[in-house]
C-alpha positions in Angstrom: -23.7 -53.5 -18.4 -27.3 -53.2 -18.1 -29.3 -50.6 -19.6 -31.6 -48.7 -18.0 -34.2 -45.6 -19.0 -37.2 -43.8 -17.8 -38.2 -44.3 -13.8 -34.9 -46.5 -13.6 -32.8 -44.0 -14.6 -33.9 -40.9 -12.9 -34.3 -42.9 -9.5 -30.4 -43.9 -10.3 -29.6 -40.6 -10.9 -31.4 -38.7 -7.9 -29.6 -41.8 -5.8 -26.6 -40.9 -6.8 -27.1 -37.5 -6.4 -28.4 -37.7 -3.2 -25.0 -39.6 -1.9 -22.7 -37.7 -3.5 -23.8 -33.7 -4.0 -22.7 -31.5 -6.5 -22.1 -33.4 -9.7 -21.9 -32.8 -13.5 -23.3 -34.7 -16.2 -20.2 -36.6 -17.0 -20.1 -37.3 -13.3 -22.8 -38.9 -13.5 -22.6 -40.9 -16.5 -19.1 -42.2 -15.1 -21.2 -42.9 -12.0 -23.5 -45.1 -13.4 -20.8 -46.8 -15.6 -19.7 -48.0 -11.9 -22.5 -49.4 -11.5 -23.2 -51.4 -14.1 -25.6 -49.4 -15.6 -25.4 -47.7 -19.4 -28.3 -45.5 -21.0 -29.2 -45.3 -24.5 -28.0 -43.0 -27.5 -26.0 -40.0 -26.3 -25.3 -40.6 -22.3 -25.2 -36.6 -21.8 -28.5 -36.0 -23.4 -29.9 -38.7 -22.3 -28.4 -37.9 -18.3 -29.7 -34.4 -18.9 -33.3 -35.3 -19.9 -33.6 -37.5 -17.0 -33.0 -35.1 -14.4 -35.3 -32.4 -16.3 -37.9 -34.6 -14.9 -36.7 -34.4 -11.4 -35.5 -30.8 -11.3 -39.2 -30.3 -12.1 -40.5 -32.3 -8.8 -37.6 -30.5 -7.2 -35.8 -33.2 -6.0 -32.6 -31.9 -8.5 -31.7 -28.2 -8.7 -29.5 -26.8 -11.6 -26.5 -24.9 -11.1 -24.5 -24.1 -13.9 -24.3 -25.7 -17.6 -24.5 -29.3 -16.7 -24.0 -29.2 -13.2 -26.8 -30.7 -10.8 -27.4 -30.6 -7.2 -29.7 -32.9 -5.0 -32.9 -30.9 -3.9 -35.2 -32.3 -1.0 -36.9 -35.4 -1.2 -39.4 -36.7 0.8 -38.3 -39.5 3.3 -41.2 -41.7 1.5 -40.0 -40.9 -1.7 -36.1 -41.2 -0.7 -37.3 -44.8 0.5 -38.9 -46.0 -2.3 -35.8 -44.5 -4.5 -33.4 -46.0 -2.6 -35.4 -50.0 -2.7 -36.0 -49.5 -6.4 -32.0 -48.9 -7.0 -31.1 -51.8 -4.5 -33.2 -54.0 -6.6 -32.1 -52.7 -10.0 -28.0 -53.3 -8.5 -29.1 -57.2 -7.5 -31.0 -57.5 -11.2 -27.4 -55.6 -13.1 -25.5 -58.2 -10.6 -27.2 -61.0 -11.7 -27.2 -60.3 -15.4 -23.5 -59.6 -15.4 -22.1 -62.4 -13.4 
């Protein structure tokens, strides 16, 4: 598994997001388990700080305890996003065999 933090992460997570809808946390960490990706110290803190970040920019929305919904993101932004993620899949591919 390859680690991944900061931009990384919260371009992961708003990807994932994006494809899927509604998800919780542990959704999401199970999410990126699939693939190939594992965050540092406490996965639901760590999930949760993330998307703080992106519920700011509103690309996220909260709803509920946990529970996070993709907001709207610009088609620029959903581009860049999406290339970033399809590069860090090849570079977790790659390092895993």
């Amino acid at each position: 598994m390859t680690t991944i933090r900061g931009t990384a992460l919260r371009y992961v997570l708003t990807y994932v997001l994006a494809r899927n809808g509604r998800m919780t946390v542990a959704e999401l960490v199970a999410a990126l388990s699939r693939l190939d990706f594992s965050v540092p110290g406490r996965p639901s803190k760590t999930v949760s700080d993330a998307l703080r970040w992106e519920v700011g920019r509103g690309r996220v929305y909260p709803r509920g305890r946990g529970v996070y919904e993709p907001g709207e993101i610009p088609r620029g932004t959903e581009y860049r996003i999406e290339k970033r993620v399809e590069a860090l899949r090849e570079q977790a591919r790659i390092l895993n065999g």
